[in-house]
C-alpha angles and dihedrals in degrees: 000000000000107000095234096060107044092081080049110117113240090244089058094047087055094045084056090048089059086055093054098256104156103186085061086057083055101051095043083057091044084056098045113018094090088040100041090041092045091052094047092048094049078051101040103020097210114102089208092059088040092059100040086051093052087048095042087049089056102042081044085058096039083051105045108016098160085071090093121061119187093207085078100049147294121334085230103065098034091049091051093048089048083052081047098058096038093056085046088061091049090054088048099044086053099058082046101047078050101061098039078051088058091041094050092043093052088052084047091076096028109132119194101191083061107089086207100049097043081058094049098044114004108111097044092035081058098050094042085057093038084049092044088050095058098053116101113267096252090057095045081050105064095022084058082047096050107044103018090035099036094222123149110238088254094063088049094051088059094036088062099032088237123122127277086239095050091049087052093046092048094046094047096045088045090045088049090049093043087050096049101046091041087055081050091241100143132344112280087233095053087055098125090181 
C-alpha cells in the first residue's frame, strides 16, 4: 500500500473512490481482501467462490461506491456483512443449482415415446424443456454443454472461444431463470435480468 494512505481514514478512501482514485480502491483492498476472503471461505468452503466474491465485492464498490454511506456506521463492518450476505447467496444459489441438476439429469433420460416414463415425468419433463427453450441461445448453449454434454464450465469456455468468466456468468444467470420460472415464480418470457 502507498505510504500516504495508509494514515487515510476508510471513509476517505471511499470518498476518493467516488472520485475514480484508483490507488484508494487499492488500498481499501489491501486493507480487506485477507479479512473479507477469509470470512466468505469459512461460509462457502471453495477457494474459487470465495475469489471471485472478493473480486465481485470490489469491483461492486468501485462500481457503485455511494452504496456506503459512513453516516450509518464504519466501512469495516458494513463491508463484511455485505461479504456475509453475498456468501449466503452462493450458498443459496448452490441448493438451488442442486435440485434444478437433479431435475435436468432425470429429463436427460426422459424418453417420451416410454408410457411409464411420460407418467412419471411427463409434465415436469414438459415445463424443464419449455423453460430451457426460453433462455437466450448463448445460455441454452453452455447449460446443454454442460449437463447434456457433460462438459466443466472451463472446456466449454474453450470450446466457445469465450472466457472462463463469461461461461460462469451464463450458467449461473440461466440456472437462476430455469429455477424461477420452474418454482413458477414469473413467465420465462417477463425475465428483465
Amino acid at each position: 500500500m502507498d505510504g500516504d494512505l495508509q494514515a487515510v481514514s476508510d471513509s476517505e478512501l471511499v470518498a476518493r473512490i467516488r472520485q475514480r482514485d484508483r490507488s484508494a480502491l487499492a488500498a481499501l483492498y489491501d486493507r480487506y481482501a485477507r479479512s473479507v476472503y477469509s470470512l466468505v471461505l469459512s461460509i462457502v468452503r471453495d477457494r474459487s467462490a470465495a475469489e471471485d466474491i472478493v473480486q465481485e465485492l470490489f469491483v461492486q464498490l468501485w462500481q457503485y461506491p455511494d452504496l456506503y454511506d459512513a453516516g450509518r456506521g464504519a466501512f469495516a463492518p458494513w463491508f463484511l456483512r455485505m461479504a456475509r450476505n453475498r456468501a449466503i447467496d452462493v450458498l443459496r444459489r448452490r441448493q438451488r443449482d442442486r435440485r434444478l441438476q437433479e431435475r435436468l439429469s432425470r429429463v436427460e433420460w426422459w424418453d417420451p415415446d416410454d408410457p411409464d416414463e411420460w407418467t412419471m415425468l411427463g409434465e415436469e419433463a414438459t415445463r424443464v424443456r419449455q423453460a430451457l427453450a426460453e433462455l437466450e441461445s448463448e445460455q441454452r448453449q453452455v447449460l446443454e454443454l454442460a449437463y447434456f454434454g457433460g462438459l466443466t464450465q472451463r472446456e466449454i469456455a474453450e470450446r466457445l472461444g469465450i472466457p472462463l468468466g463469461t461461461v460462469k456468468t451464463r450458467v449461473r444467470t440461466a440456472l437462476r431463470r430455469l429455477a424461477d420460472v420452474l418454482a413458477g415464480e414469473r413467465e420465462p418470457w417477463t425475465d428483465t435480468r
